[in-house]
C-alpha positions as CSV (number, residue, x, y, z in Angstrom):
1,X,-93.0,-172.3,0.5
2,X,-89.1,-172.6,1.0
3,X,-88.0,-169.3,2.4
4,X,-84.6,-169.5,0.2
5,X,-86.7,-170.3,-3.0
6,X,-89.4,-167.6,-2.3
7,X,-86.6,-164.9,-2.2
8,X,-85.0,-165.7,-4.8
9,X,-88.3,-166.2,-7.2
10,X,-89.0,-162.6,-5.6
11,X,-85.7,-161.1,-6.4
12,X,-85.9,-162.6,-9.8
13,X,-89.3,-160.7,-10.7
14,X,-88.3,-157.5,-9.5
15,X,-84.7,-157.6,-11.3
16,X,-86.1,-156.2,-14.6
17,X,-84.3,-159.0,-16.4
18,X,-87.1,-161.1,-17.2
19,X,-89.9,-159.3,-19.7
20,X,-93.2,-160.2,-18.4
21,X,-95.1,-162.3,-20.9
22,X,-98.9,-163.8,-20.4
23,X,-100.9,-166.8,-21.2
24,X,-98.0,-169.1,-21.0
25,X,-94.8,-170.3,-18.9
26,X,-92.6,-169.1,-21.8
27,X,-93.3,-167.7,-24.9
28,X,-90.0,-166.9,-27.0
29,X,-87.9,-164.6,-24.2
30,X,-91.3,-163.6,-22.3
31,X,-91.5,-165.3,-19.0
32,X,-95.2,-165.6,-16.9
33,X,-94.2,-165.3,-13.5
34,X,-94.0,-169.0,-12.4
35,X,-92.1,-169.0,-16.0
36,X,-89.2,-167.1,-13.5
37,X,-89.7,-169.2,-10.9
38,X,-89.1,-172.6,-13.8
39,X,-86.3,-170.6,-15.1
40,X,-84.5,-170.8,-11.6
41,X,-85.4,-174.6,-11.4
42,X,-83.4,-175.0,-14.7
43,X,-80.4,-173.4,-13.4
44,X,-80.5,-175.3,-10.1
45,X,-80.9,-178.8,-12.2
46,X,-84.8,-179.5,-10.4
47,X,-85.5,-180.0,-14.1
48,X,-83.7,-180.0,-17.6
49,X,-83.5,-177.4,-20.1
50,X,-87.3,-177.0,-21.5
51,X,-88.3,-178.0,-24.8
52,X,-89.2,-176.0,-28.0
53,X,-92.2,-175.8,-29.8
54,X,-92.9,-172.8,-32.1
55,X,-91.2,-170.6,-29.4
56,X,-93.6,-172.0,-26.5
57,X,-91.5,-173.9,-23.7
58,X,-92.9,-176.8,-22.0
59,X,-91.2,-177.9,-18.7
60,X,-90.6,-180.9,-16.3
61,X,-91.6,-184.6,-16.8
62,X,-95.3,-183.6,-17.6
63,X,-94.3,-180.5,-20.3
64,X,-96.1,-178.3,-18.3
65,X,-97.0,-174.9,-20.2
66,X,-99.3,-173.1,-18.2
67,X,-98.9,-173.9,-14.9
68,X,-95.6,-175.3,-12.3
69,X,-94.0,-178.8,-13.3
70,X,-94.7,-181.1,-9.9
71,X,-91.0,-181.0,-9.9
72,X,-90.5,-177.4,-9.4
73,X,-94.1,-177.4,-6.7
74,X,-92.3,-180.2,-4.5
75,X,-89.0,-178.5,-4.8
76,X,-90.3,-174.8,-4.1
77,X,-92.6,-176.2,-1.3
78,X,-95.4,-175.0,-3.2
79,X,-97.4,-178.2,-3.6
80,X,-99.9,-176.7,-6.3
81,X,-98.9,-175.9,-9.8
82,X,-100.4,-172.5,-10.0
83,X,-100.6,-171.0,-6.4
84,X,-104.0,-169.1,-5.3
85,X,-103.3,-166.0,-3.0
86,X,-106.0,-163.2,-1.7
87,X,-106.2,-160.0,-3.7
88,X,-109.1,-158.2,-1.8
89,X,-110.3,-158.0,1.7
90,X,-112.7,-155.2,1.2
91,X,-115.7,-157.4,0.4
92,X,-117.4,-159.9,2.9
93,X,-115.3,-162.8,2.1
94,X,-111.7,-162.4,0.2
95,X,-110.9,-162.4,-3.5
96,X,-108.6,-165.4,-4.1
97,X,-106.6,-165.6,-7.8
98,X,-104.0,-167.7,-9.1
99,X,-100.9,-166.1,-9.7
100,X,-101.3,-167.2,-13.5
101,X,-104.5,-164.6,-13.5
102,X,-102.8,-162.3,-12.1
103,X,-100.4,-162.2,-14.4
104,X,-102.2,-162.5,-17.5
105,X,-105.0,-160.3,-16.5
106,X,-101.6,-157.4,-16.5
107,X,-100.6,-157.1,-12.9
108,X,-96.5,-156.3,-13.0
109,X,-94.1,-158.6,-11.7
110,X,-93.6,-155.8,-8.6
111,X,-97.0,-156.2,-7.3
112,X,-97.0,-160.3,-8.2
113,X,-93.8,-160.1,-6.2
114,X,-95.6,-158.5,-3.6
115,X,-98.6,-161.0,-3.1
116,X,-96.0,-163.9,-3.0
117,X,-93.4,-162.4,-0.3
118,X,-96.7,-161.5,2.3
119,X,-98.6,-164.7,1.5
120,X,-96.5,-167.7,0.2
């Protein structure tokens, strides 16, 4: 992932000005964390403004709602719309979850923030 993207996604999440939503990119003014990392595409012009429907936003070419637009992947360095990092080393072989679990399943943005700056 791009070093200047990844810390600013990172700051982003931990900056308490983005209330943490589930299930979807956007929902209204709750953001899924790779809704945060879309948001930052939109202000950098990697894609336009999202579109509406009944307060769900859909992004990028594709209207992507659950998952990264492939213009935001390519552009973060990501290269997969909803990244897959390792939550538990204890057993014989390592836990891997999407960030998109994570996040619905009610892990904070801190400890999301946490998984991306050590693993992506």
């Amino acid at each position: 992932m791009d070093r200047e993207i990844k810390a600013r996604w990172v700051a982003a999440l931990r900056s308490g000005e983005y209330e943490q939503g589930h299930a979807s990119l956007r929902v209204g003014d709750a953001f899924c964390c790779l809704g945060v990392l879309c948001d930052i595409a939109v202000r950098d012009g990697v894609i336009g403004e999202p579109t509406i429907d009944e307060g769900e936003y859909a992004y990028g070419r594709l209207m992507e709602r659950g998952v990264l637009p492939t213009e935001v992947e390519v552009w973060s360095g990501l290269h997969i719309g909803d990244p897959v990092v390792v939550t538990d080393t204890s057993e014989d072989y390592p836990l891997e979850e999407n960030l998109s679990s994570l996040n619905d399943e009610g892990m904070s943005f801190e400890e999301i923030a946490e998984f991306i700056e050590d693993q992506l």
